[in-house]
C-alpha positions as CSV (number, residue, x, y, z in Angstrom):
1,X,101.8,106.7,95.1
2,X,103.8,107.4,98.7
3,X,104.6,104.4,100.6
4,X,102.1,105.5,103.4
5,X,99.4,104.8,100.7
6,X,101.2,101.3,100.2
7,X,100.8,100.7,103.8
8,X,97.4,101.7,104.2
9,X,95.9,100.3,101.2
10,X,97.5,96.9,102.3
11,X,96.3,97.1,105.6
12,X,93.2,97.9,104.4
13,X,92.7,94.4,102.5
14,X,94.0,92.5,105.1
15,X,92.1,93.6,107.2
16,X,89.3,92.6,104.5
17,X,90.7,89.3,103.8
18,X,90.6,88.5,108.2
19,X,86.5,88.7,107.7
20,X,86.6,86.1,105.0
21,X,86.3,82.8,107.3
22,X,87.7,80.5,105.2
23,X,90.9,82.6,105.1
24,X,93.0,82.4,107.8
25,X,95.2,84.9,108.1
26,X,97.6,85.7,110.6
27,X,100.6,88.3,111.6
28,X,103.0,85.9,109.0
29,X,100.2,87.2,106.6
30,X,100.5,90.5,107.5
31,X,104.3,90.6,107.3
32,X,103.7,89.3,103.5
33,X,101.4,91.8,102.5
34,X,103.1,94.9,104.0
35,X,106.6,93.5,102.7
36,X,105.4,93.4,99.2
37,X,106.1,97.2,99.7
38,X,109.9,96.2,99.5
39,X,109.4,96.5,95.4
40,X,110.0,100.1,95.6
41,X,113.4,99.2,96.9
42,X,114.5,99.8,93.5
43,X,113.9,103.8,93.7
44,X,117.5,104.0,95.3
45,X,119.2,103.3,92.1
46,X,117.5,106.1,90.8
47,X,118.7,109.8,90.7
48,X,116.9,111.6,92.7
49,X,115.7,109.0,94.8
50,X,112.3,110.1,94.9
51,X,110.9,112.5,91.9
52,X,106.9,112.7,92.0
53,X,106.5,113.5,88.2
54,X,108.4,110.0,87.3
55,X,107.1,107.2,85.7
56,X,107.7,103.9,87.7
57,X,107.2,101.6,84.9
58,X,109.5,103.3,82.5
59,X,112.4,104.6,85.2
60,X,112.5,101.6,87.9
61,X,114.3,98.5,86.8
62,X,111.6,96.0,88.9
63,X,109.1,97.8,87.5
64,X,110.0,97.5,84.3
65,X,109.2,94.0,84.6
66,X,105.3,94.6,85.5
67,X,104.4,91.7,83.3
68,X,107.0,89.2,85.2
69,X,105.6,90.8,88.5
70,X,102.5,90.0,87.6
71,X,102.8,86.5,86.5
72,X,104.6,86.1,89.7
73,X,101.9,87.7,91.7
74,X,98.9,85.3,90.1
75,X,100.9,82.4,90.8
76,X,101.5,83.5,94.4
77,X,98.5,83.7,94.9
78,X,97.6,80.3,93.9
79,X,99.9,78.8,96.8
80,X,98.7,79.5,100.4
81,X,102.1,80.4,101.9
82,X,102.4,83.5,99.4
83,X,99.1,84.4,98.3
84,X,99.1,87.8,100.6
85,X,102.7,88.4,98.7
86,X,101.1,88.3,95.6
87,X,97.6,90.2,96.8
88,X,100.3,92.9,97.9
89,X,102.2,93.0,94.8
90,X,99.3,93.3,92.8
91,X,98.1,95.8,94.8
92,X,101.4,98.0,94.6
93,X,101.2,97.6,91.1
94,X,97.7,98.5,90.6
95,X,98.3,102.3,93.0
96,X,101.3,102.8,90.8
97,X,99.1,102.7,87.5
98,X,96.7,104.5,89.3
99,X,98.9,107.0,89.9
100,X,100.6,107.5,86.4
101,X,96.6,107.6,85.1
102,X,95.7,110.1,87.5
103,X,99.2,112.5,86.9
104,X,98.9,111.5,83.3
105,X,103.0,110.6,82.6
């Protein structure tokens, strides 16, 4: 998936998780979610940068670790400072599956 996908999808569930009342969510929130985006930083040790019939899981080297990502993610989200770090990182993760289903690689 493009980054503007990222974005919007994030938005999108903060923007969901501000109607929850219990949750109270706020810009350092925000700045969490949309900064989980910063995974993809590891596209510029690939070459080209940016290929859209490549494989993130197999090609990216954070990526690669999906499974540590993920185990990171769940236990962000069980502490309040860095559960919208974890919602975003799950949330990357899940587009970029998404996207390899969907393309079939």
């Amino acid at each position: 998936m493009t980054i503007p996908t990222h974005l919007a999808v994030d938005l999108a569930i903060f923007l969901l998780l501000m109607q929850i009342h219990s949750v109270d969510a706020g810009y350092a929130d925000l700045a969490l979610i949309l900064g989980s985006n910063l995974i993809d930083m590891d596209h510029f040790y690939s070459d080209p940068i940016y290929h859209p019939r490549r494989n993130p899981f197999t090609t990216h080297r954070v990526h690669r670790a999906w499974l540590l990502v993920i185990f990171f993610s769940v236990i962000s989200i069980l502490i309040r400072p860095l559960m919208f770090l974890g919602i975003g990182l799950l949330a990357h993760l899940s587009l970029d599956y998404l996207y390899i289903r969907r393309e079939k690689l």
